[in-house]
C-alpha positions, 0 to 999 in steps of 0.5 A, a space after each residue: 500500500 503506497 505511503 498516504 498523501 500530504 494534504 495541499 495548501 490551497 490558499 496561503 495569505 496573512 493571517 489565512 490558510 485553506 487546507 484540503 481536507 482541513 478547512 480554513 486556519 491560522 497556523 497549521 500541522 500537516 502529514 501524511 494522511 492529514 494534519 490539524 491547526 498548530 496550536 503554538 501553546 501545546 509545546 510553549 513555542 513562541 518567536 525565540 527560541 521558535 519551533 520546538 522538537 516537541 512540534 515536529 514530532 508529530 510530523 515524523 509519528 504520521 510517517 513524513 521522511 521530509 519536513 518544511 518549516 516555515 518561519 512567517 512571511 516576515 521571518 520571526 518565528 525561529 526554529 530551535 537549533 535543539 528541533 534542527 538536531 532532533 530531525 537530523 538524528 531521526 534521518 529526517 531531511 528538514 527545509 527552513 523557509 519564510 511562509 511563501 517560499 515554504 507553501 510552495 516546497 511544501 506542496 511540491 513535495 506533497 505531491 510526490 512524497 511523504 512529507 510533513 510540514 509546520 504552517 506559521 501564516 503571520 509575521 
């Protein structure tokens, strides 16, 4: 059985994204198979020190070999060298881009492989 599909993202503006199969959110959580809106409060990730092992976790559990991360349109949302580490021990090829550049990698590579993705659609 071939690995399950990275759902799209259709629509990308501040503050805005729609999501195939997910609706409309803020920030987003996607996978193999799915995804869900981002809650930055279950892991305490804020701008600094940004994106925390615990948010990519999810990511690798759903089976995504690759992952995108995006830093928000204007690049304030850092991602934790400790999240950079977690990824590389666990084999994980990680993409660290601002939100525009993230969208259309992210959707690239959903479209022919399992890949993961964390969606920050503001600053």
């Amino acid at each position: 059985m071939p690995p399950a599909r990275s759902p799209r993202i259709q629509e990308i503006s501040w503050g805005r994204m729609v999501v195939d199969g997910l609706g409309e959110g803020k920030d987003f959580k996607l996978y193999p198979g799915g995804g869900r809106p981002w809650d930055w409060t279950e892991t305490g990730t804020r701008h600094e020190p940004g994106i925390q092992p615990a948010d990519v976790e999810e990511l690798l559990d759903n089976g995504a070999t690759r992952v995108v991360l995006s830093e928000g349109f204007d690049g304030r949302l850092r991602v934790d060298p400790a999240t950079l580490r977690f990824l590389h021990e666990r084999a994980a090829e990680v993409h660290v881009a601002r939100t525009d550049e993230a969208v259309e990698l992210y959707n690239n590579l959903a479209a022919r492989e399992p890949v993961g993705g964390l969606f920050h659609s503001t600053c």
